[in-house]
N, C-alpha and C positions, 0 to 999 in steps of 0.2 A: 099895486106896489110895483113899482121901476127893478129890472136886474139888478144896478147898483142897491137898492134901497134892501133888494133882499138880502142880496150878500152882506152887505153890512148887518142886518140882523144876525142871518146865522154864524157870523164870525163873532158878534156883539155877545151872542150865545153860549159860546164856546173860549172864548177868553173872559174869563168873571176876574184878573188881577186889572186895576184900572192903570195906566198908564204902564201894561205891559208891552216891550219894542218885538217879544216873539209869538208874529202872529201868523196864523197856523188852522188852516182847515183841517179839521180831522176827516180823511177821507172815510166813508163808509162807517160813521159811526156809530149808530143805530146796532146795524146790520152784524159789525163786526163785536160790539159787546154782548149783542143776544146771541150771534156765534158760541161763545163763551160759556153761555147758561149762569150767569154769576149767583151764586146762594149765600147768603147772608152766612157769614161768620168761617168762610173759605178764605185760602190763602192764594192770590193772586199776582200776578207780572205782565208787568206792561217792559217787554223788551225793547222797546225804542220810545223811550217817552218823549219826548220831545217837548211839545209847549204842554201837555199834561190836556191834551181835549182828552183823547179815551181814557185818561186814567180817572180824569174827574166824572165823567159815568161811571165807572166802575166801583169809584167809593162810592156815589150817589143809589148805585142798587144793592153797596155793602151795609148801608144804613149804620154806618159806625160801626162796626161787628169786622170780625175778620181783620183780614190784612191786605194791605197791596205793597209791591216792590217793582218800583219803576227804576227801569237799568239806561243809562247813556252813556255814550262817551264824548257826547257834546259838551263841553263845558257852560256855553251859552245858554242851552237846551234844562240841564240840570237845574241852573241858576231862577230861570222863567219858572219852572215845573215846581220849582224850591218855594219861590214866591208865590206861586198859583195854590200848592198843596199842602204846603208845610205845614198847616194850621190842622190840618186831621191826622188825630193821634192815632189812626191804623195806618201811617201811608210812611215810605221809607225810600228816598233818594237813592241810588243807590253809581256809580261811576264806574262805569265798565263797557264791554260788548257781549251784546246776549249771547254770542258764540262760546263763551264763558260761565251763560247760567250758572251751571252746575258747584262750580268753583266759586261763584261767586255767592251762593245763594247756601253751601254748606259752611264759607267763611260765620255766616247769620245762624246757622244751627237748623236749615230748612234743606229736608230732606226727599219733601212730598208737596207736592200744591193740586190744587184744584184747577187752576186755569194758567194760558199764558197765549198774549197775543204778539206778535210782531210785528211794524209798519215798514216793509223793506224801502228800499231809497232815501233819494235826497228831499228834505223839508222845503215845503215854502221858505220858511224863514231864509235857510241854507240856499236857497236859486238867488233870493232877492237880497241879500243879505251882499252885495255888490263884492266886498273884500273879502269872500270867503274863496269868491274865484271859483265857484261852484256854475254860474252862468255865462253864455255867450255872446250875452243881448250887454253887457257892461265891461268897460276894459279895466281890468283889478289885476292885483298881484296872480301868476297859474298857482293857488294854493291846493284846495279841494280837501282838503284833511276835514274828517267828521270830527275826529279827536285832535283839538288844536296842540297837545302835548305832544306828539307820536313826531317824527323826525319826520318820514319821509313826507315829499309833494312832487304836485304833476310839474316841478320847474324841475324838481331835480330828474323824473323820466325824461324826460323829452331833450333833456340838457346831456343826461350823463348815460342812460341806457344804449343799446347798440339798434341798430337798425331792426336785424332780426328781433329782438327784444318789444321792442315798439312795435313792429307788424303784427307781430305774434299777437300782442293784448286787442288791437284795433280788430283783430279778426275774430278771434275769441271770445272779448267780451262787448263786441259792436256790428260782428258781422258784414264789416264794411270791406265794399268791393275795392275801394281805391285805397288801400293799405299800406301799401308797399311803398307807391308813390307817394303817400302824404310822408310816411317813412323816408323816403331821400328828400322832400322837401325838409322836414326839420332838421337833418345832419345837416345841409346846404346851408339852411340859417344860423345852424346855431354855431357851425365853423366860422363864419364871420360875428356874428351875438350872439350868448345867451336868449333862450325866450324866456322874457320875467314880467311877459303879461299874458292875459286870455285873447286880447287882441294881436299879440304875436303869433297866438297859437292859431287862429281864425284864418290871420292871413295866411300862414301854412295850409289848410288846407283848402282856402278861396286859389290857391295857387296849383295843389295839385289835383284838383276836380274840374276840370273844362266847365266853362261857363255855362257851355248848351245844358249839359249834364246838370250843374246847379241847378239853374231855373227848371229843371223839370221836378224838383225835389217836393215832394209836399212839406216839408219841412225845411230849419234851417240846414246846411250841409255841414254844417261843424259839429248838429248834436250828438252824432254818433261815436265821434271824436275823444268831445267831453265825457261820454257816457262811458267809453273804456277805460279813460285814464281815471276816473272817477274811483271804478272798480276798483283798477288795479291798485291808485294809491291806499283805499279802505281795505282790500283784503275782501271783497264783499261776497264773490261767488265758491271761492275752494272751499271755507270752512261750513258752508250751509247744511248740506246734506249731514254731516254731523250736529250739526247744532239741530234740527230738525230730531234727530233720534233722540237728541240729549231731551230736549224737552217733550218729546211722547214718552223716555222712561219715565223722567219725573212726577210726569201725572200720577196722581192720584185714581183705584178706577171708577170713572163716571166723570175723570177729570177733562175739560174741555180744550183745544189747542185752537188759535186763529191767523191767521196769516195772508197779509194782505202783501202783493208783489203788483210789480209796475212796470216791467217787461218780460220778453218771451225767455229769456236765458235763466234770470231766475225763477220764473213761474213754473217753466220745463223741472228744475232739480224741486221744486214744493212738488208739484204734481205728480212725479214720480217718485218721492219720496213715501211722501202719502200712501201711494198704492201700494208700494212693497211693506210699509208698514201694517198694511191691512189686510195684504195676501202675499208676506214671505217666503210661501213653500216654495222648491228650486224643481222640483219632481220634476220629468218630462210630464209633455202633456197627454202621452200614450199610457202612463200608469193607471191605473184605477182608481187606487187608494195611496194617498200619502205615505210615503215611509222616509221623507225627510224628517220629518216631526216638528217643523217652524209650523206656530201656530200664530194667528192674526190675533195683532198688537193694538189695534185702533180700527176703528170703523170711520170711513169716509163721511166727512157734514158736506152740505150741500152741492153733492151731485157734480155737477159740473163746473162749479163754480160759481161767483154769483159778482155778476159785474153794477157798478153803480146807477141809480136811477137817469133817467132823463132830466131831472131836474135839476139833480145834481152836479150834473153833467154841466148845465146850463148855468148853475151858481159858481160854479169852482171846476173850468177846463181841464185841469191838472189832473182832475180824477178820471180822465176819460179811458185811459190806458187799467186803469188797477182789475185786480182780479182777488176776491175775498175766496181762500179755503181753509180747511181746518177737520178735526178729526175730534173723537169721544174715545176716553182711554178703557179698551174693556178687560 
């Protein structure tokens, strides 16, 4: 069987609506629902459903029993996931951001769940999905919004925020050395135009990165770019570490948490999150015995984390970066 031929099965797999437009590798599938521990007739959340691959495992090892509540705030995402799952009387749509579980999930009268997984980033759909202005590789409107309702977008940063403002995000949520500079490149553009595409924003920074420097890039030089404002327009990295505790209370105990992230800025707030959840206490390390009395909230699942197959790798690029972890609530 040919690369193309595989991937086409395993997407053929994982999309069961027949002429659905949101198609979507569920990264880590498998790996990330047996994360889970799913037990028949448990109440479950898929916090980023998106086209509905993990949620549709998830009913399939609910065997009709139990519950799921798949949360979005993709409109698109929702609609796919609607049509993909709607048809299973335990499964409930639900339009939000899981930063909200809590709130959203006591609006429904659910207090306690047995499981919940997360899929941080941007979707396949949402890269290739050209007008979302999610990619660099397509000139489209600078949108980047996951929730097409929500006002703000990357036209109005880049248009209306101040220099420092924009350096600030490019540095913090992209790490990027040439910050400052792509910063006066877009004040410079946008006092003669507006940027009201992604290719506007490209040439900003094909402009403030010296050529030598591009070409050395193992990647494109814009994605880092995209990758901040991205953040910034979603809200993606402030509210995590909460959201993160919100759903280790939630659990139920024995209840299972999974969390799948796709670079080092978010991966840093799971991984650290994780461990203070699992060893709170503040004591110095010269005490003997505890007399803080934080006691450990979750036990660490797989170790070190558990990065995707070779294979998988080799079917779906995309996954190359993700890092699966997750916790058991005791």
């Amino acid at each position: 069987m040919s690369f193309e031929e595989k991937k086409e099965q395993v997407l053929a797999q994982q999309t069961a609506q027949e002429g659905d437009s949101f198609k979507h590798l569920s990264v880590m599938l498998k790996e990330t629902v047996d994360m889970l521990g799913v037990r028949e007739g448990g109440i479950y959340v898929d916090g980023t459903l998106g086209g509905g691959g993990h949620s549709a495992e998830i009913l399939r090892r609910l065997g009709g029993t139990g519950h799921l509540y798949g949360i979005d705030r993709d409109n698109d995402a929702l609609a796919a996931a609607t049509a993909r799952l709607g048809g299973a009387g335990n499964f409930t749509a639900v339009k939000g951001n899981f930063h909200d579980v809590k709130a959203l999930l006591a609006q429904r009268g659910i207090e306690r769940i047995d499981g919940m997984m997360i899929d941080l980033g941007v979707s396949s759909y949402q890269l290739d999905t050209a007008e979302r202005g999610f990619s660099y590789h397509a000139d489209a409107p600078l949108d980047m919004r996951m929730d097409q309702d929500q006002a703000l977008t990357a036209a109005d940063i880049v248009n209306t925020w101040s220099k420092a403002e924009i350096t600030q995000i490019l540095r913090d949520y992209a790490e990027e050395k040439w910050a400052a500079r792509i910063a006066d490149i877009i004040l410079e553009h946008r006092a003669k135009k507006p940027l009201e595409t992604t290719a506007d924003l490209v040439a900003c920074v094909d402009a403030a990165i010296p050529k030598k420097i591009r070409m050395q890039d193992s990647g494109h030089s814009a994605r880092r770019t995209f990758q901040a404002l991205r953040i910034a327009v979603n809200d993606e990295l402030a509210p995590l570490r909460q959201a993160i505790e919100d759903m280790a209370d939630m659990l139920a105990p024995g209840g299972q948490l999974a969390i799948i992230t796709f670079h080092s800025l978010e991966d840093r707030i799971v991984k650290q999150t994780l461990r203070t959840l699992a060893n709170p206490c503040t004591c110095p390390p010269r005490i003997p015995v505890c007399i803080c009395g934080k006691k450990p909230v979750v036990k660490v699942l797989g170790g070190g984390g558990v990065k995707p197959s070779k294979e998988e790798i080799e079917i779906n690029p995309r996954s190359r970066s993700a890092m699966l972890r997750g916790c058991v609530k005791l």
